[in-house]
C-alpha positions in Angstrom: 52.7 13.7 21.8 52.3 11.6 18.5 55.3 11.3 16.4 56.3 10.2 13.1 59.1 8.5 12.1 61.7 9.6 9.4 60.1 6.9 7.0 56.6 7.8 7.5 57.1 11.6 7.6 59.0 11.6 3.8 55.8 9.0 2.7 53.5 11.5 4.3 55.6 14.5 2.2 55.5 12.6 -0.9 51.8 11.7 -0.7 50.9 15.6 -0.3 53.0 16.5 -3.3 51.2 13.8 -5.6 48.0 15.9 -3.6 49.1 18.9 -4.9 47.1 20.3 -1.3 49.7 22.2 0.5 47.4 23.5 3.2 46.0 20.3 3.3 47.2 18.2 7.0 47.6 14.8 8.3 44.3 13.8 10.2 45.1 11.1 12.5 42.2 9.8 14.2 40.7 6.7 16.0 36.7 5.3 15.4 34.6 2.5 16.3 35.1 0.0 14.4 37.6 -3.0 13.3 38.0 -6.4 14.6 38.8 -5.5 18.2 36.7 -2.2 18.9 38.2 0.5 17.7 39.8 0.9 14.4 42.6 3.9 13.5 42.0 6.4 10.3 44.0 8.4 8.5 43.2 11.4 6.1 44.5 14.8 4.5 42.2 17.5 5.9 42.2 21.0 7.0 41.6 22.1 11.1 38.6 22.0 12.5 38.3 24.4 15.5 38.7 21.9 18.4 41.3 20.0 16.8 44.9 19.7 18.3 47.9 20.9 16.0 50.9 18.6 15.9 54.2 18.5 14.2 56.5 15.4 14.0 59.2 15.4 11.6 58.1 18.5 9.5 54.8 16.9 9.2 52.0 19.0 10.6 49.4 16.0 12.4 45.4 17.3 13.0 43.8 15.5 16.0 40.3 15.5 17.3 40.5 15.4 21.0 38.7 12.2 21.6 41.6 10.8 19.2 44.3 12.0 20.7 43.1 10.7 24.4 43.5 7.4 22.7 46.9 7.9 20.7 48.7 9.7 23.3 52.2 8.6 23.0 51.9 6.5 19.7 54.5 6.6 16.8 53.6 6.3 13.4 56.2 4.4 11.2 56.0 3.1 7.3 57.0 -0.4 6.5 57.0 -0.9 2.4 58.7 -4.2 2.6 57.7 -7.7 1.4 54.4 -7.6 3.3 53.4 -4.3 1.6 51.5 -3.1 5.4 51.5 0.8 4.9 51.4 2.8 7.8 51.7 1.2 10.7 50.6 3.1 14.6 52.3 1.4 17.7 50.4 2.5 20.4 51.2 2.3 24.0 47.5 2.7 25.2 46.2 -0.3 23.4 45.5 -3.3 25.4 45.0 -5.7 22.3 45.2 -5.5 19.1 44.4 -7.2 15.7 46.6 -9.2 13.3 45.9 -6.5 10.5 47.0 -4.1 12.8 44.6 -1.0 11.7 42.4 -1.9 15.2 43.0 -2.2 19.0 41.0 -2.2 22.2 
């Protein structure tokens, strides 16, 4: 399970509404890439076929299966204090990861 917090589920809902996308979803997703392997994504999409269907805090999440090997058990929060960092996913399964933040290994 991947879950949002209260704070990043109503940035989520007020990002879609500037969107003006309803059917559009939250793609959250993991690449190669970034400072320490593997970097994390984030994107408004629609399913693909193979694509698991989450919902965290009214917000429905799309994730590739590869993905969600990676993010199993992560919680996405939204931090838009002083430092201005976004999104933010703490993830259990990450051995490392980089000051920014946006990559792990």
């Amino acid at each position: 399970m991947i879950t949002l917090t209260p704070r990043a589920a109503q940035q989520v809902q007020s990002m879609l509404t500037e969107l003006k996308a309803p059917q559009k979803r939250l793609r959250v997703l993991v690449e190669s890439g970034g400072c320490s392997g593997f970097q994390y994504g984030m994107s408004f999409d629609e399913p693909r076929p193979d694509d698991a269907q989450l919902e965290s805090e009214g917000v429905s999440l799309l994730i590739d299966p590869t993905s969600l090997a990676y993010l199993q058990g992560s919680a996405i929060d939204f931090d838009d204090g002083l430092q201005g960092k976004g999104f933010e996913i703490k993830n259990p399964n990450a051995q490392s990861s980089c000051g920014c933040g946006k990559s792990f290994n």
